[in-house]
C-alpha positions in Angstrom: 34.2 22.6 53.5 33.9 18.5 52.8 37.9 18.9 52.4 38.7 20.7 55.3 36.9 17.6 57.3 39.0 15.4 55.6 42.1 17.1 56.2 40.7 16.7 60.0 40.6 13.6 59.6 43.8 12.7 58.4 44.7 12.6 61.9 43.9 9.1 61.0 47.4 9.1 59.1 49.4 6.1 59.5 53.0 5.2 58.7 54.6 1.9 59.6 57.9 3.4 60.8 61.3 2.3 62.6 60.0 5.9 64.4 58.3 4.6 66.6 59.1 5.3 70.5 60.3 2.8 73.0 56.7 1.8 75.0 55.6 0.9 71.6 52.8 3.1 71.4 51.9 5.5 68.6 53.7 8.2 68.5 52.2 11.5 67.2 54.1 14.2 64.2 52.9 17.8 64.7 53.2 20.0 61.9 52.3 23.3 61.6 49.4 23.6 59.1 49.1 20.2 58.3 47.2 17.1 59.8 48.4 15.3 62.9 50.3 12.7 61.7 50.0 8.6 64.0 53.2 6.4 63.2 51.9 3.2 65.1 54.9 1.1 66.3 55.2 -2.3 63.9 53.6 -5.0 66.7 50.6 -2.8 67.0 47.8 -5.2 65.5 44.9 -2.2 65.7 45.8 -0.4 62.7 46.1 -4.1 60.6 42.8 -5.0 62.1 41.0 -2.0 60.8 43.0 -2.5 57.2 41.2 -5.7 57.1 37.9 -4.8 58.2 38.1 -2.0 55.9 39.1 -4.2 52.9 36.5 -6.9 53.6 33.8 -4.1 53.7 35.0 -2.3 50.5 32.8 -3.8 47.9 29.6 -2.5 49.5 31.0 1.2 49.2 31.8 0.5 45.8 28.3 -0.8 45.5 27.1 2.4 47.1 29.1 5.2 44.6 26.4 5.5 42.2 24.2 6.8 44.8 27.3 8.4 46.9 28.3 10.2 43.2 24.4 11.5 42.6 23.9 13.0 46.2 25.8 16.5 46.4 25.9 16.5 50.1 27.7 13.4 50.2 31.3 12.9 50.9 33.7 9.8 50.3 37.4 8.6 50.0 39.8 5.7 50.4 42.9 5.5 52.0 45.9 4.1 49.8 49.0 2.4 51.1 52.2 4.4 49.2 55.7 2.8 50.0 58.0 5.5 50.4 61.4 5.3 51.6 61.4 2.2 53.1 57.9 3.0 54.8 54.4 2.8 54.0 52.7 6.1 54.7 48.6 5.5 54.5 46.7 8.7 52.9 43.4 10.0 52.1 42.7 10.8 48.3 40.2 13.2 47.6 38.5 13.5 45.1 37.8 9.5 44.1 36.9 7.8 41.0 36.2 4.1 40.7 36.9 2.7 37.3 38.3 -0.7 35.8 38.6 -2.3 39.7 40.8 0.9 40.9 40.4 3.9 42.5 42.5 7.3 41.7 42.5 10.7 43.3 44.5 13.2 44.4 46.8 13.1 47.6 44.8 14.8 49.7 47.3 16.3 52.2 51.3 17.0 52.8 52.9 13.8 52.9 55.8 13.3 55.2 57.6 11.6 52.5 59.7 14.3 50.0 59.0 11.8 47.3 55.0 12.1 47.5 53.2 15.5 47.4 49.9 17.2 48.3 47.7 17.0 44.9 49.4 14.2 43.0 47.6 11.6 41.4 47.3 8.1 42.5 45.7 5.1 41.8 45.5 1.9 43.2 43.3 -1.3 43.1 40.2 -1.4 45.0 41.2 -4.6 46.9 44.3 -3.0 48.0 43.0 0.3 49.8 43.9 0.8 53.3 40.5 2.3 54.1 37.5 3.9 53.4 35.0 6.6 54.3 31.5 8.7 53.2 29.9 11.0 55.4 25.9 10.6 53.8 23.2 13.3 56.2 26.2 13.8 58.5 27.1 10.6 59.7 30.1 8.2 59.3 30.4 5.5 57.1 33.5 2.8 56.9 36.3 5.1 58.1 37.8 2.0 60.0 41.6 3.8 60.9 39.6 6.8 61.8 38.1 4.5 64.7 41.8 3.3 65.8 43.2 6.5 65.9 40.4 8.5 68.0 40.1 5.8 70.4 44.3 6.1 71.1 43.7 9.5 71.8 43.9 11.5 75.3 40.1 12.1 76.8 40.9 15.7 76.5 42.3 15.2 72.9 39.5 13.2 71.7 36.9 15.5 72.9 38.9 18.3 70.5 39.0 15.9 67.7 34.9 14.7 67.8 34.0 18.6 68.6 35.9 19.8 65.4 34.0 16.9 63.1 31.0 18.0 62.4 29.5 15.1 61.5 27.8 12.1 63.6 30.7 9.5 64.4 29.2 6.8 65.9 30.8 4.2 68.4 32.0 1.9 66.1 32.5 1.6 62.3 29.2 0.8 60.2 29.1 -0.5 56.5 26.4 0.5 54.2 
């Protein structure tokens, strides 16, 4: 069930892309069976915003594994920039481990890159993660992107999006 959420939340996706359409807003990739995917248009300063926040926040979820690790209700993930053909395509790895200052886990959806796919290992340095998330007693934790994304969204898309959660998102990003 926790990975079907985050497979919902992948809507969160993003892909620095020449792809992106002329009014410079994100543009959206459908795919049946898969996660909404965002390509945000290169001036767009949300997405880097929330990378930053998300990396000046990530020491206090490292911090907060043990206890994340020992609660079996708990959820939690990072984001990881992967340069692919001339892009950067940001995903989800689920599960996580934490060890030597880097985290691994498995890709935790279908790329749109054909050099990446859905299970494959990858690490990457703490300090270099994109984002990061735990749902703890059904509420949101980090999940910075997540904010970006929802808040582009139609009124009548964004209501489908928070309905399908199920978990508390509250109206901004909180760090533990």
């Amino acid at each position: 069930m926790r990975v079907t959420l985050i497979l919902l939340l992948a809507l969160s996706l993003a892909m620095t892309s020449p792809l992106s359409n002329a009014d410079d807003k994100p543009e959206l990739v459908e795919r049946d069976g898969e996660p909404t995917v965002v390509i945000y248009p290169p001036g767009d300063e949300s997405m880097p915003k929330a990378i930053a926040d998300a990396r000046a926040t990530v020491a206090s979820f490292i911090k907060e594994l043990p206890a994340l690790e020992a609660n079996s209700t708990a959820y939690y993930s990072v984001k990881v920039p992967i340069e692919t053909e001339g892009d950067v395509e940001h995903i989800w790895l689920n599960p996580v481990v934490y060890e030597d200052g880097s985290f691994s886990g498995n890709i935790a959806n279908e790329p749109l890159s054909s050099e990446l796919y859905y299970g494959q290992e990858y690490t990457l340095p703490a300090d270099e993660v994109s984002d990061w998330m735990a749902i703890v007693d059904d509420e949101l934790f980090g999940g910075y992107t997540i904010y970006v994304s929802r808040d582009q969204l139609s009124p009548e898309r964004r209501e489908a999006f928070e309905q399908r959660l199920g978990f508390a998102m509250p109206t901004r990003p909180q760090s533990f």
